[in-house]
Every structure is written in C-alpha cells, then in structure tokens.
PDB file of N, CA, C and O in Angstrom:
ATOM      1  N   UNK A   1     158.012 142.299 228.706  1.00  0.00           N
ATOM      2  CA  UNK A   1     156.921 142.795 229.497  1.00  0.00           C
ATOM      3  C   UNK A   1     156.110 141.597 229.986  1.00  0.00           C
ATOM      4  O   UNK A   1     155.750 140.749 229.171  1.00  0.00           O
ATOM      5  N   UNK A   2     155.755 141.472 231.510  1.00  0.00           N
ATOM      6  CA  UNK A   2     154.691 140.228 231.616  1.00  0.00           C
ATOM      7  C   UNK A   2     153.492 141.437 231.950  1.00  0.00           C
ATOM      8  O   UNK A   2     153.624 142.618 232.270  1.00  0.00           O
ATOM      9  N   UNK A   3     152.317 140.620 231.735  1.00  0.00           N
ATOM     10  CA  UNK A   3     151.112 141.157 231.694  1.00  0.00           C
ATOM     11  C   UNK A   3     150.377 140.115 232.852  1.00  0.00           C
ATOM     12  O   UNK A   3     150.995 139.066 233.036  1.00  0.00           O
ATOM     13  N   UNK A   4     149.551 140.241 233.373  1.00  0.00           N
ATOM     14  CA  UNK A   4     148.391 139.745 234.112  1.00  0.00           C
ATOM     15  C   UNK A   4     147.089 140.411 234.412  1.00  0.00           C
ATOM     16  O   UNK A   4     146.772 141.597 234.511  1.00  0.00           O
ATOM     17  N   UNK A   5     146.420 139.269 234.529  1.00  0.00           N
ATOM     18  CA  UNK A   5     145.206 139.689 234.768  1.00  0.00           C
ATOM     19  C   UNK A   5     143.747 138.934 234.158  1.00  0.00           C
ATOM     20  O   UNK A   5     143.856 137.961 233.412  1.00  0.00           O
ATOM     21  N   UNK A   6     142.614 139.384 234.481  1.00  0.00           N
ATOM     22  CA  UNK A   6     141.763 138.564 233.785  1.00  0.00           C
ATOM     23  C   UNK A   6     141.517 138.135 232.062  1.00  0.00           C
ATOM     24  O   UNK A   6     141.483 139.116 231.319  1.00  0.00           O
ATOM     25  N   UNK A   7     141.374 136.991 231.501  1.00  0.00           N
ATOM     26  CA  UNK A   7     141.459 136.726 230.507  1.00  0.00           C
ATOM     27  C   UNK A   7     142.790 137.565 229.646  1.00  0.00           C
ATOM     28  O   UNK A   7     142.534 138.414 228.792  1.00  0.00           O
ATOM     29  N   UNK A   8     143.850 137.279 229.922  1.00  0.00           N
ATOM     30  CA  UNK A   8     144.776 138.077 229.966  1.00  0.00           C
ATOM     31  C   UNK A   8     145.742 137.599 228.305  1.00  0.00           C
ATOM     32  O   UNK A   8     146.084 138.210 227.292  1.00  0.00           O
ATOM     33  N   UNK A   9     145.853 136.358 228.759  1.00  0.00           N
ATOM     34  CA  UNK A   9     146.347 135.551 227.463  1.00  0.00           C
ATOM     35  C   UNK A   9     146.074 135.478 226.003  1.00  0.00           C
ATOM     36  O   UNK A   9     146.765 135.496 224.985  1.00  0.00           O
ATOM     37  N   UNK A  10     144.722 135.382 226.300  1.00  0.00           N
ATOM     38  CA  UNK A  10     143.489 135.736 225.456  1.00  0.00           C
ATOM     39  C   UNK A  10     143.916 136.654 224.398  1.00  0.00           C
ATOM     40  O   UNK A  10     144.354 136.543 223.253  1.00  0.00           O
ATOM     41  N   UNK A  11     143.539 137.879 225.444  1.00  0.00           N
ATOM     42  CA  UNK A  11     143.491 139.229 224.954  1.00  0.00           C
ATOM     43  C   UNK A  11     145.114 139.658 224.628  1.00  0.00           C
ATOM     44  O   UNK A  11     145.454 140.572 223.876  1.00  0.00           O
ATOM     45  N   UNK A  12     145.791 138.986 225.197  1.00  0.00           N
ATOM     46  CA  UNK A  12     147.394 139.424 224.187  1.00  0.00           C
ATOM     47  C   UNK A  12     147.560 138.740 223.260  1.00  0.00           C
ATOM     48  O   UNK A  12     148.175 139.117 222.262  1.00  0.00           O
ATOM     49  N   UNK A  13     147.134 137.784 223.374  1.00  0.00           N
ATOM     50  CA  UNK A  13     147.258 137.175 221.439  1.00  0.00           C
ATOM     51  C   UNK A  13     146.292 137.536 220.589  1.00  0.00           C
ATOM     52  O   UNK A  13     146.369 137.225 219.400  1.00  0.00           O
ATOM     53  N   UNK A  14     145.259 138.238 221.085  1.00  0.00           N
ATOM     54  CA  UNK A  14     144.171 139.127 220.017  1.00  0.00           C
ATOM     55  C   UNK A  14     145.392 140.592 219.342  1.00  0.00           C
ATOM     56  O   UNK A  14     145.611 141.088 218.236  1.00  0.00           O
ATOM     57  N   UNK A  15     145.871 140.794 220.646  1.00  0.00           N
ATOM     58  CA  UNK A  15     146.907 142.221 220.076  1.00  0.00           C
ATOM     59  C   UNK A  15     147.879 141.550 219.265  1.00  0.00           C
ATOM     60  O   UNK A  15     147.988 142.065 218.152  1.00  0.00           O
ATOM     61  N   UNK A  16     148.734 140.408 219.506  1.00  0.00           N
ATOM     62  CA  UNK A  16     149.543 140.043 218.889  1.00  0.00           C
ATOM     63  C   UNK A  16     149.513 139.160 217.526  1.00  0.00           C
ATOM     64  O   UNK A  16     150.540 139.014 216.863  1.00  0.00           O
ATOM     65  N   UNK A  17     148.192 138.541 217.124  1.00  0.00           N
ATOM     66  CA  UNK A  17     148.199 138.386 215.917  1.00  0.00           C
ATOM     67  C   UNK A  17     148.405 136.931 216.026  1.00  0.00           C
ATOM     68  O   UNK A  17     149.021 136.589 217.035  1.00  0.00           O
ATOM     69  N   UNK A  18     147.835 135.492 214.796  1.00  0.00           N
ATOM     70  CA  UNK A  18     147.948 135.066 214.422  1.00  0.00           C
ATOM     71  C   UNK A  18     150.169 134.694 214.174  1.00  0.00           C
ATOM     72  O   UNK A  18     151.114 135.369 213.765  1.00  0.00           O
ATOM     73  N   UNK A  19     149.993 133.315 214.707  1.00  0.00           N
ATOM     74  CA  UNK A  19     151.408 133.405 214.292  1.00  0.00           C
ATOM     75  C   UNK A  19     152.254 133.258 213.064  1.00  0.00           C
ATOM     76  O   UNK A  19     153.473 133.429 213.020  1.00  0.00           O
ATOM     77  N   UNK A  20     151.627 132.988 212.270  1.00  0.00           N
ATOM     78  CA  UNK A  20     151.412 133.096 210.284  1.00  0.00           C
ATOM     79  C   UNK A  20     151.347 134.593 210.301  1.00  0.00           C
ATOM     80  O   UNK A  20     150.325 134.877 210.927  1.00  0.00           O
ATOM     81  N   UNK A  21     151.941 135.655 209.919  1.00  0.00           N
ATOM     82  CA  UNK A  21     151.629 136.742 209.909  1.00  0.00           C
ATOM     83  C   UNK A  21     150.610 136.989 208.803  1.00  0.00           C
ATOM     84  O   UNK A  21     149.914 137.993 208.649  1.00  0.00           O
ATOM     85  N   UNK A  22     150.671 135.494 207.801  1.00  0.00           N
ATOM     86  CA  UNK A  22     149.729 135.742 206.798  1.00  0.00           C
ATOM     87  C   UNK A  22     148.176 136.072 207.156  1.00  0.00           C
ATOM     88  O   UNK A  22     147.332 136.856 206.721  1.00  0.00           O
ATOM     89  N   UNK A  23     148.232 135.004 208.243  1.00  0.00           N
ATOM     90  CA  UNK A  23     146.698 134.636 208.861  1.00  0.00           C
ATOM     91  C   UNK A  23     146.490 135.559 210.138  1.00  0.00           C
ATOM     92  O   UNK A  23     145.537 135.455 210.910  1.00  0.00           O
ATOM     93  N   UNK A  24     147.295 136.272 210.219  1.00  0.00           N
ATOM     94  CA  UNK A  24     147.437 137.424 211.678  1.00  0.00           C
ATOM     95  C   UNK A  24     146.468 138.493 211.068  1.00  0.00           C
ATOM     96  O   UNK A  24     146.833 138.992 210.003  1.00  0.00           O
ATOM     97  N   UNK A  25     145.079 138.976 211.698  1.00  0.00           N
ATOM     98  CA  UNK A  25     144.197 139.758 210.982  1.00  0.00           C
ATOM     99  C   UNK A  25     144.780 141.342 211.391  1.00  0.00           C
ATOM    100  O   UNK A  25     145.260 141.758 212.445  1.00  0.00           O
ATOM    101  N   UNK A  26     144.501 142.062 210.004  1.00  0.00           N
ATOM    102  CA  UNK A  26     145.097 143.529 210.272  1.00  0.00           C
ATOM    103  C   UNK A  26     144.295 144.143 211.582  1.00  0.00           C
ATOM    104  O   UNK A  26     143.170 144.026 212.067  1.00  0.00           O
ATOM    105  N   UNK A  27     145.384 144.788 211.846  1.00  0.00           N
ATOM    106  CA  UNK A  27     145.733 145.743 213.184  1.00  0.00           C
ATOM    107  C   UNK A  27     146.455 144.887 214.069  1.00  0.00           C
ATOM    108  O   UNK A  27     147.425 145.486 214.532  1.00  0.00           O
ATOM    109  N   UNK A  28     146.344 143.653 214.501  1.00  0.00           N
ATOM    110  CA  UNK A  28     147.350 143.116 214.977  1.00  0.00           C
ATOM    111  C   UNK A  28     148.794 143.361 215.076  1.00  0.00           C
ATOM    112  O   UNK A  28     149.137 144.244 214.290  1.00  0.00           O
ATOM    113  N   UNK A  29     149.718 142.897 215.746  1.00  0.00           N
ATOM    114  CA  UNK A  29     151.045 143.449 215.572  1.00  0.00           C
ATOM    115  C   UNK A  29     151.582 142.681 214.657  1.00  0.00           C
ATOM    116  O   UNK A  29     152.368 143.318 213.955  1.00  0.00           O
ATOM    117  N   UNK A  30     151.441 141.086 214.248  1.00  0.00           N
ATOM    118  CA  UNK A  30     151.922 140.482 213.400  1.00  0.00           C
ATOM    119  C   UNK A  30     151.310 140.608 211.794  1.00  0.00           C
ATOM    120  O   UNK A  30     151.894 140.285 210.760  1.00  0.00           O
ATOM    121  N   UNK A  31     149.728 141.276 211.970  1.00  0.00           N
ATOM    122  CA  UNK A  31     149.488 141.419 211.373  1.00  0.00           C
ATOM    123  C   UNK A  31     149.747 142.565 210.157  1.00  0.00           C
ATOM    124  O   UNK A  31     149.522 142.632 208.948  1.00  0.00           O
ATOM    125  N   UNK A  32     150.129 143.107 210.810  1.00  0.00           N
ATOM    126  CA  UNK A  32     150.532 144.602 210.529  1.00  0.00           C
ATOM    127  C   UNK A  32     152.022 145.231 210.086  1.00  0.00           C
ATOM    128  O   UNK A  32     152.450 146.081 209.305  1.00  0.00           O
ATOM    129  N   UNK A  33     152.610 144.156 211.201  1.00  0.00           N
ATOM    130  CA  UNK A  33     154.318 144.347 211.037  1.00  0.00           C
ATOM    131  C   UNK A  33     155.049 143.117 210.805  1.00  0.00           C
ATOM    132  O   UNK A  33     156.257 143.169 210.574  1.00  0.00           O
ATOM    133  N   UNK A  34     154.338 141.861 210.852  1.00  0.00           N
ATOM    134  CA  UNK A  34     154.914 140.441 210.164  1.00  0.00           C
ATOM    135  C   UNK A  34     154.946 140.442 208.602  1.00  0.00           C
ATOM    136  O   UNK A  34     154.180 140.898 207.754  1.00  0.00           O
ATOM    137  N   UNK A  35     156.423 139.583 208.533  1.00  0.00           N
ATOM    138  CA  UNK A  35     156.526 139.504 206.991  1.00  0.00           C
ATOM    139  C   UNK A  35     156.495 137.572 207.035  1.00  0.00           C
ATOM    140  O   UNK A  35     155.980 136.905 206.138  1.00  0.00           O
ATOM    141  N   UNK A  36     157.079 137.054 208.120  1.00  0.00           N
ATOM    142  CA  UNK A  36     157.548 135.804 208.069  1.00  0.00           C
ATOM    143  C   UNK A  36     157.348 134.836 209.008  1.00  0.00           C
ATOM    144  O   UNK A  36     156.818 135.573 209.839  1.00  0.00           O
ATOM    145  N   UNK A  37     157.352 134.313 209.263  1.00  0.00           N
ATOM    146  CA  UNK A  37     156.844 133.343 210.363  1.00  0.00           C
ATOM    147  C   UNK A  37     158.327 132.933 211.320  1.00  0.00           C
ATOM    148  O   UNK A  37     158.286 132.829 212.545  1.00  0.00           O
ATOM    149  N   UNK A  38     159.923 132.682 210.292  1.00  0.00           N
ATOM    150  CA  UNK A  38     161.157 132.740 210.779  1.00  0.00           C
ATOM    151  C   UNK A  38     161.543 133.836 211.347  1.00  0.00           C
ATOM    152  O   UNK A  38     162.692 133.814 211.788  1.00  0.00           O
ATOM    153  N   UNK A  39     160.641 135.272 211.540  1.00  0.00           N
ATOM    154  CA  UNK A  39     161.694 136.158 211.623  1.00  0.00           C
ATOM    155  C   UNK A  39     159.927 136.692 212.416  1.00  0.00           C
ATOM    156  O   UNK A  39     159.083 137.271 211.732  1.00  0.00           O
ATOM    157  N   UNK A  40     159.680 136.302 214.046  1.00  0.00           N
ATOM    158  CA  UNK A  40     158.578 136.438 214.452  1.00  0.00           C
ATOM    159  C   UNK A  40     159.274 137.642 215.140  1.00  0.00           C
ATOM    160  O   UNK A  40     160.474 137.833 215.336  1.00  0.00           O
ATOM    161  N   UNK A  41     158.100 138.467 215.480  1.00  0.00           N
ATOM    162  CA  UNK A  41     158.624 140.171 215.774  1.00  0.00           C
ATOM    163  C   UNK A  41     158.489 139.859 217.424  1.00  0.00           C
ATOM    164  O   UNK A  41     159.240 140.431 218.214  1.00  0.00           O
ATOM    165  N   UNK A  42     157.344 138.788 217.928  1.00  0.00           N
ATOM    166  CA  UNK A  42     157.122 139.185 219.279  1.00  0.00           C
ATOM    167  C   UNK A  42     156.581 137.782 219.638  1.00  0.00           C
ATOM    168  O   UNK A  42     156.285 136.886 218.848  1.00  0.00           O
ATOM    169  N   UNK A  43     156.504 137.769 221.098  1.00  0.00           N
ATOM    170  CA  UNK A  43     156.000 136.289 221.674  1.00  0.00           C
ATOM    171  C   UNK A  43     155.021 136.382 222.445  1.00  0.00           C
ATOM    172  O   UNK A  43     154.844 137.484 222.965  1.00  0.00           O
ATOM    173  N   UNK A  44     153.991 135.170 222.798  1.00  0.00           N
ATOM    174  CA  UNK A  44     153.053 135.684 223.631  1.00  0.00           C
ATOM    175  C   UNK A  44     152.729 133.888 224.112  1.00  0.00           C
ATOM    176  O   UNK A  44     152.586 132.905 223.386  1.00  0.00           O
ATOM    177  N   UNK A  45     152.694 134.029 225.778  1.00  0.00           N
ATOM    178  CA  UNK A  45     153.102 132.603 226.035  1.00  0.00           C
ATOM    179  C   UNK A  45     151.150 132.036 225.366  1.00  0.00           C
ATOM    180  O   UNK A  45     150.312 132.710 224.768  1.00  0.00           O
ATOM    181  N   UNK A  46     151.118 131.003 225.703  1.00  0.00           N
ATOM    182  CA  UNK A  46     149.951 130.004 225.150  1.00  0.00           C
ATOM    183  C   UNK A  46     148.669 129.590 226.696  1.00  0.00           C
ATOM    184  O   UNK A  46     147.464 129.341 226.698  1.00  0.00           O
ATOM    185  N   UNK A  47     149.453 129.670 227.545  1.00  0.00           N
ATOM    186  CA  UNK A  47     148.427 129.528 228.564  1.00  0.00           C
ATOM    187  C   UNK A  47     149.239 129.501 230.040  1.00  0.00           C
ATOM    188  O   UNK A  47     150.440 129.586 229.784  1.00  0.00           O
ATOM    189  N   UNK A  48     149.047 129.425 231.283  1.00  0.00           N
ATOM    190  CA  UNK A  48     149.122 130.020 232.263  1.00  0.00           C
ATOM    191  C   UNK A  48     151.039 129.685 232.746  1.00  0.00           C
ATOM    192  O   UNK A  48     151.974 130.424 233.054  1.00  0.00           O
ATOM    193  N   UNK A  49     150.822 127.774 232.534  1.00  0.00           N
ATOM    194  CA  UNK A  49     151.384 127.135 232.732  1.00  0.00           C
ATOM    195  C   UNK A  49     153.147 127.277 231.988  1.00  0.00           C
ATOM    196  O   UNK A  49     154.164 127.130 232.666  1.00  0.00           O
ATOM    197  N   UNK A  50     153.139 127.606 230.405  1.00  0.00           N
ATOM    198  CA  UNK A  50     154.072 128.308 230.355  1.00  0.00           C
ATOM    199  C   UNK A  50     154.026 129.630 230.453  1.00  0.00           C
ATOM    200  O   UNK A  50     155.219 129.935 230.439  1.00  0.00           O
ATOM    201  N   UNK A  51     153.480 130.502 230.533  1.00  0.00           N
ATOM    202  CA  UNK A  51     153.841 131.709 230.906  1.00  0.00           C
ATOM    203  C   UNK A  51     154.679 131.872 232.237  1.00  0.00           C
ATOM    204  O   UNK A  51     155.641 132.640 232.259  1.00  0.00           O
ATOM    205  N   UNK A  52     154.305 131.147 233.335  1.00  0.00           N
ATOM    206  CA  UNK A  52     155.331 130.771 234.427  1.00  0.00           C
ATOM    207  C   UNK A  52     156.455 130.311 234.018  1.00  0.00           C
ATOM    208  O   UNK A  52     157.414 130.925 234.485  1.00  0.00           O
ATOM    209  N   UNK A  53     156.670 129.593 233.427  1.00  0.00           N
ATOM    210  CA  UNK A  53     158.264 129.329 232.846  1.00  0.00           C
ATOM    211  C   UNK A  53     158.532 130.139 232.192  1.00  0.00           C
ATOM    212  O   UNK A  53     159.522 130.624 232.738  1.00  0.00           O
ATOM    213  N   UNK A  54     158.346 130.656 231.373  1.00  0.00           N
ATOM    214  CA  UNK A  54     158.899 131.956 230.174  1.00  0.00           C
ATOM    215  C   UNK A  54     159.109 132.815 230.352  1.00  0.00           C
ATOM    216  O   UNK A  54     159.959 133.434 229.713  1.00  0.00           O
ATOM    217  N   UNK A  55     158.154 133.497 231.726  1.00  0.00           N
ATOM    218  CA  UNK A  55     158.655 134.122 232.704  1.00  0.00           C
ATOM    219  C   UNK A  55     159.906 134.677 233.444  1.00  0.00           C
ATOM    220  O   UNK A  55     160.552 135.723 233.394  1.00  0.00           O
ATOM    221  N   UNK A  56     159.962 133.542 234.137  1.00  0.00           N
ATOM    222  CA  UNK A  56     161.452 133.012 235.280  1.00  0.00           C
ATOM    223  C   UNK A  56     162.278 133.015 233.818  1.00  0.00           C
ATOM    224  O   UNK A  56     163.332 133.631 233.972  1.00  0.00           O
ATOM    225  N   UNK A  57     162.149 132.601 232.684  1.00  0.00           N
ATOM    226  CA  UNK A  57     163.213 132.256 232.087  1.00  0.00           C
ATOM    227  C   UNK A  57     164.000 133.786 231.497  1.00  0.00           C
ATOM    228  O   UNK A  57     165.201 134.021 231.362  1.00  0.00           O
ATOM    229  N   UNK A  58     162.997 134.522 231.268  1.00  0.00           N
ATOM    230  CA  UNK A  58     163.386 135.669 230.693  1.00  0.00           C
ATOM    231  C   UNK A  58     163.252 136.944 232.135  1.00  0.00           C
ATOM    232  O   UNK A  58     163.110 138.027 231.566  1.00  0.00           O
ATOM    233  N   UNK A  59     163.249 137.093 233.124  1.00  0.00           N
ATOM    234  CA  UNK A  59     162.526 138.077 233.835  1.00  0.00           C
ATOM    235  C   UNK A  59     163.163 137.470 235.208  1.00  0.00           C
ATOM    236  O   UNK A  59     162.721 136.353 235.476  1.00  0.00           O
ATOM    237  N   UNK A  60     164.319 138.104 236.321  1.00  0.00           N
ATOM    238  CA  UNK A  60     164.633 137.597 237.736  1.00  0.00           C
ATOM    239  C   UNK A  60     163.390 138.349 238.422  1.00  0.00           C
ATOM    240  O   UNK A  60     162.667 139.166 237.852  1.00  0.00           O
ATOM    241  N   UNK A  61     163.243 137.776 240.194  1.00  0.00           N
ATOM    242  CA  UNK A  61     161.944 137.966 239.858  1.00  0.00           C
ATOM    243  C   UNK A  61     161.944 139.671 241.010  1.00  0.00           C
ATOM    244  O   UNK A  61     160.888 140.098 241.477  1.00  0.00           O
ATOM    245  N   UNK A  62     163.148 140.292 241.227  1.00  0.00           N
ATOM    246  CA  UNK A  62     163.502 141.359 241.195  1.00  0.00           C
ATOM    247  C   UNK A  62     162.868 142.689 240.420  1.00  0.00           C
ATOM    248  O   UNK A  62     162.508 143.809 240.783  1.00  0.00           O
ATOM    249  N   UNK A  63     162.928 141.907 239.057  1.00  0.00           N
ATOM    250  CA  UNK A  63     162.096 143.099 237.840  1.00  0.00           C
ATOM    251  C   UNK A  63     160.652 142.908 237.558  1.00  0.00           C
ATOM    252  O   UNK A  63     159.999 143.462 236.674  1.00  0.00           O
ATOM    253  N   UNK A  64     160.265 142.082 238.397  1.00  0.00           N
ATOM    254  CA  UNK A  64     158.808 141.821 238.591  1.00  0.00           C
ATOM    255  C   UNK A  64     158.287 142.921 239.873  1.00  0.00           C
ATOM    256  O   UNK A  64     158.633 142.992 241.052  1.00  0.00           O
ATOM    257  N   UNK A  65     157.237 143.774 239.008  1.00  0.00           N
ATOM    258  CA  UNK A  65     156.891 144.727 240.117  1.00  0.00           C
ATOM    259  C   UNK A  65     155.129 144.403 240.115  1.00  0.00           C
ATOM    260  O   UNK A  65     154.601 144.174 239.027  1.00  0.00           O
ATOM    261  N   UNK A  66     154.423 144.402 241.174  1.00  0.00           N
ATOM    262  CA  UNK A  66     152.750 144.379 241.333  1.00  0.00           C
ATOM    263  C   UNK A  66     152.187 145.391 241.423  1.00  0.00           C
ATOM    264  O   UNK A  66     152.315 145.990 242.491  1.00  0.00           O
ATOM    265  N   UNK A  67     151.447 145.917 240.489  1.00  0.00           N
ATOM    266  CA  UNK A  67     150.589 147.125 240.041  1.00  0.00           C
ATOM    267  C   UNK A  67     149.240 146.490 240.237  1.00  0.00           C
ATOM    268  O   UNK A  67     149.016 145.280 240.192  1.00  0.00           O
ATOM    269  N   UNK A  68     148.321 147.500 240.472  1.00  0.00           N
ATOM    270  CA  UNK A  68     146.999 147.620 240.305  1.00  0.00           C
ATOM    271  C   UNK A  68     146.672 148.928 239.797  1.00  0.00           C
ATOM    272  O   UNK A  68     147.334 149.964 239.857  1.00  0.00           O
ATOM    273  N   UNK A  69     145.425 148.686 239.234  1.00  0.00           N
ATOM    274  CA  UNK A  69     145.018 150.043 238.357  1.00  0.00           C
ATOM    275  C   UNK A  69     143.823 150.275 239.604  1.00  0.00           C
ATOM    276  O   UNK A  69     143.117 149.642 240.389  1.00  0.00           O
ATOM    277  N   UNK A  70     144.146 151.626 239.177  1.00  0.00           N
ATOM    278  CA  UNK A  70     142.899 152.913 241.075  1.00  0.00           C
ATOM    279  C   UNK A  70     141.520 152.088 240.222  1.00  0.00           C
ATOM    280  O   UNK A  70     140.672 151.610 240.976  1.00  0.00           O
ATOM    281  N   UNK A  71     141.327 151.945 238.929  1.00  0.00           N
ATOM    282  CA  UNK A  71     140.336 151.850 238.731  1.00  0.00           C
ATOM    283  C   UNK A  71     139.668 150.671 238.226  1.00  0.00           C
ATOM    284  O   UNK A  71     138.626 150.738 237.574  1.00  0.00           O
ATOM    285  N   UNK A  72     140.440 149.256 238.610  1.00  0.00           N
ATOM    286  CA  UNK A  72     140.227 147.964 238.988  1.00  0.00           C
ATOM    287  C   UNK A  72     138.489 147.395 239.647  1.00  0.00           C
ATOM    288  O   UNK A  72     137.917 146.324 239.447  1.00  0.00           O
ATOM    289  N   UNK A  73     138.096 148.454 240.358  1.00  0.00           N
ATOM    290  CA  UNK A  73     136.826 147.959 241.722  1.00  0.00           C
ATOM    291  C   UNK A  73     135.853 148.696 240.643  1.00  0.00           C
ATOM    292  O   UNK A  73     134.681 148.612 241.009  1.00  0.00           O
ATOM    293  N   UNK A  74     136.048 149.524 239.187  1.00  0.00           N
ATOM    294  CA  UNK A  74     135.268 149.977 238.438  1.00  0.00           C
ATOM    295  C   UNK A  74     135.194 148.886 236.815  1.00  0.00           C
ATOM    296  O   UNK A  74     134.213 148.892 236.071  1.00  0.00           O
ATOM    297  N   UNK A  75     136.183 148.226 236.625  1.00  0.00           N
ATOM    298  CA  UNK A  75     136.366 147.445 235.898  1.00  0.00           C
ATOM    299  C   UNK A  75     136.008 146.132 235.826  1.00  0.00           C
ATOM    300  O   UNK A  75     135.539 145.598 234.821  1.00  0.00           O
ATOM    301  N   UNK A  76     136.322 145.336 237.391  1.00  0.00           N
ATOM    302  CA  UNK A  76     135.929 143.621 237.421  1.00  0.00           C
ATOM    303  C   UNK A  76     134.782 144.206 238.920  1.00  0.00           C
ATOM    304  O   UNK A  76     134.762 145.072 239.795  1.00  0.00           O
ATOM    305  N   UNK A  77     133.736 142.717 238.277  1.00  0.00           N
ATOM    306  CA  UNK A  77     132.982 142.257 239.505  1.00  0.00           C
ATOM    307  C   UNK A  77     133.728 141.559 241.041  1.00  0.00           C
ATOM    308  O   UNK A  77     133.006 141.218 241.978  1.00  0.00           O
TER     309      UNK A  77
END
C-alpha cells in the first residue's frame, strides 16, 4: 500500500510501531503483533526520499492510482 499526504510518514510509523517490537508501544501494529525484530511483520519507508525508491521498487507505476477524499477542503487549510 503507498500512502500520501500531509505529515504522512509520521503518522504511519505512529500506526506501525517502534521497530524493536519490544519498544513498539501497545496498539501499534508491531506493538501488538511483533515478536522479533528478524521476523518484522511490516515496513514503513523513513522519509520522503526513500519512500520514492521503495516505491518504484515494489509498486509499477500502473498500480499507482490518485485519490482524494470529498472531504479534504474540510480537513487541511
């Protein structure tokens, strides 16, 4: 899945947890469903720059579709 959007990165590694699943705080996904740090359940790139590569690397850009939410002009300034 790629995600975008404001503070976007951020906020998916808040969902995704600490990469120590030890140190991943509950409700997180690692937190919650990590046992190991070798055996990581999910990825979440680090900042803009690879997410563009990790991207293209996993994703042709065919299966890349552009959504907006109706309720975007109620959400950001």
């Amino acid at each position: 899945m790629v995600w975008e959007g404001e503070d976007v990165i951020a906020a998916a590694r808040n969902i995704i947890g600490a990469t120590n699943p030890v140190s991943a705080a509950p409700g997180s996904i690692r937190g919650d469903l990590g046992v190991s740090i070798g055996r990581n359940l999910i990825h979440g790139s680090d900042a803009p720059e690879t997410a563009t590569a990790e991207v293209a690397l996993w994703f042709d850009e065919s299966e890349l579709v552009d959504w907006e939410p109706v309720r975007k002009s109620w959400l950001y300034e």
